[in-house]
C-alpha positions as CSV (number, residue, x, y, z in Angstrom):
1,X,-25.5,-1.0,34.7
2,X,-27.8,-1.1,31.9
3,X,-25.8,1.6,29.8
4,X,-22.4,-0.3,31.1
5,X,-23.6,-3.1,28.9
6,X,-25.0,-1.1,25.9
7,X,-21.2,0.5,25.5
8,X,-19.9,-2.8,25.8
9,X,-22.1,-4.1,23.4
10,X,-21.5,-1.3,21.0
11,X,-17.6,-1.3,21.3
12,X,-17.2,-4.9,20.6
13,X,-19.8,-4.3,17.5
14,X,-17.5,-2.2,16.5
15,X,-14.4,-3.7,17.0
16,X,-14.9,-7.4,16.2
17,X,-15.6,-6.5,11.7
18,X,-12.1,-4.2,12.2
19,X,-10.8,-8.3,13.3
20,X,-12.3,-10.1,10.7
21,X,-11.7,-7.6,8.2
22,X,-8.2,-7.8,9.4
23,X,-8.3,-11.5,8.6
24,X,-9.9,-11.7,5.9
25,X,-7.7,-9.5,3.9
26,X,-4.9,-12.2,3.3
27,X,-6.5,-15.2,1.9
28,X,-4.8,-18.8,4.1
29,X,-1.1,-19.1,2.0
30,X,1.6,-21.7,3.0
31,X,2.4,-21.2,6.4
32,X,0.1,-17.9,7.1
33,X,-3.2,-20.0,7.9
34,X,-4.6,-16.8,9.8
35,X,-4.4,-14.3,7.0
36,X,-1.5,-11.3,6.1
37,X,2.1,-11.2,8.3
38,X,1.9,-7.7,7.6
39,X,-0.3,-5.1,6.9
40,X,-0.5,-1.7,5.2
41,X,-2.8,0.6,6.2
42,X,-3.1,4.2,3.7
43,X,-4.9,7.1,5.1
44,X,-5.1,10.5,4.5
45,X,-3.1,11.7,7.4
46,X,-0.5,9.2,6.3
47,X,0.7,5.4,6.3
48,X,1.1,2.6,8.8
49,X,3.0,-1.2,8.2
50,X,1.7,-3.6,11.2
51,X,1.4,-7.2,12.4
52,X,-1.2,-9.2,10.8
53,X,-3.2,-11.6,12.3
54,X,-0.6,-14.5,10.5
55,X,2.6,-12.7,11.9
56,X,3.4,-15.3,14.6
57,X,3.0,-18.2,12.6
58,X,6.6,-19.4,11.0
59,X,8.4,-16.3,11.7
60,X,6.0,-14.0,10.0
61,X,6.7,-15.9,6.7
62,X,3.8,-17.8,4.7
63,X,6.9,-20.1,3.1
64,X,8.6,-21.1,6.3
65,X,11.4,-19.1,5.4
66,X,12.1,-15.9,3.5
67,X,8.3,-14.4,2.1
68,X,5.9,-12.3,3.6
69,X,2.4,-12.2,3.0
70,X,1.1,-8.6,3.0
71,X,-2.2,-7.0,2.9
72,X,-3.0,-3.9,2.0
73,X,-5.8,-1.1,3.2
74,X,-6.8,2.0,1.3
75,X,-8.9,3.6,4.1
76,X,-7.8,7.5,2.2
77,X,-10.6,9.5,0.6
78,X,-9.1,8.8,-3.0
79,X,-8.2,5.6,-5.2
80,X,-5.0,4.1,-4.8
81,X,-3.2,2.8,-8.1
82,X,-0.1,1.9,-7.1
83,X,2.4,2.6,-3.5
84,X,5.8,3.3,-3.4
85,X,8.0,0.5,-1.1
86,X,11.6,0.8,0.4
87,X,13.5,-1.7,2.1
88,X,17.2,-2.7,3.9
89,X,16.3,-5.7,2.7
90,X,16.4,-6.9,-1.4
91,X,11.7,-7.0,-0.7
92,X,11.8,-7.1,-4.5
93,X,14.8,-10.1,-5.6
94,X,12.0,-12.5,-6.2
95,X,13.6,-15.9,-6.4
96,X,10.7,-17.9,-7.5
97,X,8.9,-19.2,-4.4
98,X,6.1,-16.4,-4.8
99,X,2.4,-17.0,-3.7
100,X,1.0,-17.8,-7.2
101,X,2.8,-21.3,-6.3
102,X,1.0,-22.0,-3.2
103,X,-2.2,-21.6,-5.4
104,X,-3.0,-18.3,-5.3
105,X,-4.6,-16.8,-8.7
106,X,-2.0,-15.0,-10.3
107,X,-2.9,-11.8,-13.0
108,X,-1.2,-11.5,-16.0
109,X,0.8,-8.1,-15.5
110,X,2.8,-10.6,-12.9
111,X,5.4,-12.2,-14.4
112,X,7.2,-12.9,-10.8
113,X,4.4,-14.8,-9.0
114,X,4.5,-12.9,-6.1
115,X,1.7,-10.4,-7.0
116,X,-1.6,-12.7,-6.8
117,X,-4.6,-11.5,-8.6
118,X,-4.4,-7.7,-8.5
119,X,-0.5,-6.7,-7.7
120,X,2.4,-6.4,-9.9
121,X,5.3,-4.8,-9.8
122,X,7.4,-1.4,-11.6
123,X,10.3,0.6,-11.2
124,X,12.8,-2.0,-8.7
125,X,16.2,-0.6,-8.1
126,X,19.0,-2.7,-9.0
127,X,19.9,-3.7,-5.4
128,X,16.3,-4.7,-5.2
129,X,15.4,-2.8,-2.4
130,X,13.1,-0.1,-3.7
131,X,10.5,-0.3,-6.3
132,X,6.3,0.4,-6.8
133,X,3.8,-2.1,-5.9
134,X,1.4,-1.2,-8.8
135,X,-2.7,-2.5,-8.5
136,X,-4.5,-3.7,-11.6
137,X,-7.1,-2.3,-10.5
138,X,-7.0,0.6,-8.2
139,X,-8.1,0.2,-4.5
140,X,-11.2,2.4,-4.1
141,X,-11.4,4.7,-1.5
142,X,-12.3,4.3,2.1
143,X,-11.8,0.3,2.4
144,X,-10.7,-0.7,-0.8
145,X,-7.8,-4.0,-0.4
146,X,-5.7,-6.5,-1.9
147,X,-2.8,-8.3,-1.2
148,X,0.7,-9.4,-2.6
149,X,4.0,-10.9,-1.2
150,X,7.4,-9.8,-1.5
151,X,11.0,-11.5,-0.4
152,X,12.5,-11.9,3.1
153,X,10.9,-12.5,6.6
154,X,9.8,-8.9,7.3
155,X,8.9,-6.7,10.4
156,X,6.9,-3.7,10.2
157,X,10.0,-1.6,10.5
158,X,11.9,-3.3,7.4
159,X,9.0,-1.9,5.5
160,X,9.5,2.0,4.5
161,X,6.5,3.2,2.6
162,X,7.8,6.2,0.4
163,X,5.6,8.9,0.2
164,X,4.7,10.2,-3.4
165,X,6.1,13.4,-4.9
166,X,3.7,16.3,-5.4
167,X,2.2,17.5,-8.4
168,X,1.0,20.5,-6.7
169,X,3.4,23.2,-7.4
170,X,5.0,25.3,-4.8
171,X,3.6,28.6,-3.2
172,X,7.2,30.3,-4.4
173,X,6.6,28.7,-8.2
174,X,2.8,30.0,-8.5
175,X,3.9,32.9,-7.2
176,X,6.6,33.8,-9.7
177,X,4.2,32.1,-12.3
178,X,1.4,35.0,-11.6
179,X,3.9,37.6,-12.0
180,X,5.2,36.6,-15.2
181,X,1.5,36.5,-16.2
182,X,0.3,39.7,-15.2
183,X,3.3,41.1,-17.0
184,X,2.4,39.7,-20.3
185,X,-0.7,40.9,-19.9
186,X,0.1,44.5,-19.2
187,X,2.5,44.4,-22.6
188,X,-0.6,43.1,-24.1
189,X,-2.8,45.5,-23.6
190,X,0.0,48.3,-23.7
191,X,0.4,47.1,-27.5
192,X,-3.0,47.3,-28.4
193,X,-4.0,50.0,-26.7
194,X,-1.7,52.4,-29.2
């Protein structure tokens, strides 16, 4: 019975800070009085778009109608600078209503209010429904967190997180890379060595 408790014990120690952190992540906006409507999770293994603890609250919007509050999670094993977001929806038509005017601190890279103090935004499609969420300053590895906003009452689903493009170059490219290398060095060394 004894060791019954001490795993209780220990799984609720370990489960109650993954909670608050949960809340604490989205600072009280508008209508989201528990924390983030959604939130972004980035891991090495890949990324996951969830409920946040505000979610229920007004539709899963902080402004009663048509923004959602988002956290975001770097739990990876490098820095995160900036994540790539895709949408259905027109996430990026920012029409004014952002967070900076329910008081968040805004950042000066912002000019659309809807980043708060570490978020702005780069590279939105014309239909608004793609574009980067860039971080002022990057999200450290292994917990590091912000938050931002962008347009319409969202779901997880609505949110498609697009993964980067690699700058690591194919097996096929290296490949024909070390040929052409070894080559110039044998006409190298065939030249020299008359």
């Amino acid at each position: 019975m004894k060791i019954l408790h001490i795993a209780a014990a220990t799984a609720l120690g370990l489960f109650v800070p993954c909670a608050l952190h949960a809340a604490s992540l989205c600072p009280a906006v508008g209508l989201a009085t528990a924390g983030c409507d959604l939130v972004i999770t980035v891991t090495n293994s890949g990324t996951t778009v969830t409920t946040g603890p505000s979610f229920t609250l007004a539709g899963g919007t902080y402004d009663g109608a048509d923004d959602t509050l988002i956290g975001i999670v770097n739990n990876s094993s490098s820095s995160l600078s900036s994540i790539n977001l895709s949408s259905s929806l027109d996430i990026f038509g920012f029409d004014g209503d952002g967070i900076d005017t329910f008081g968040v601190t805004g950042n000066s890279k912002d000019t659309s209010g809807y980043g708060g103090p570490d978020t702005f935004y780069s590279g939105i499609n014309v239909f608004d429904t793609a574009g980067t969420v860039d971080f002022v300053t990057p999200l450290a590895a292994g917990g590091g967190n912000t938050f931002f906003s962008l347009e319409e009452a969202l779901v997880p689903s609505q949110v498609v997180v697009v993964p980067p493009t690699s700058a690591v170059p194919e097996p096929s490219t290296l490949l024909l890379f070390g040929t052409g290398l070894v080559g110039v060095c044998g006409a190298i060394r065939r030249r020299f060595a008359l």
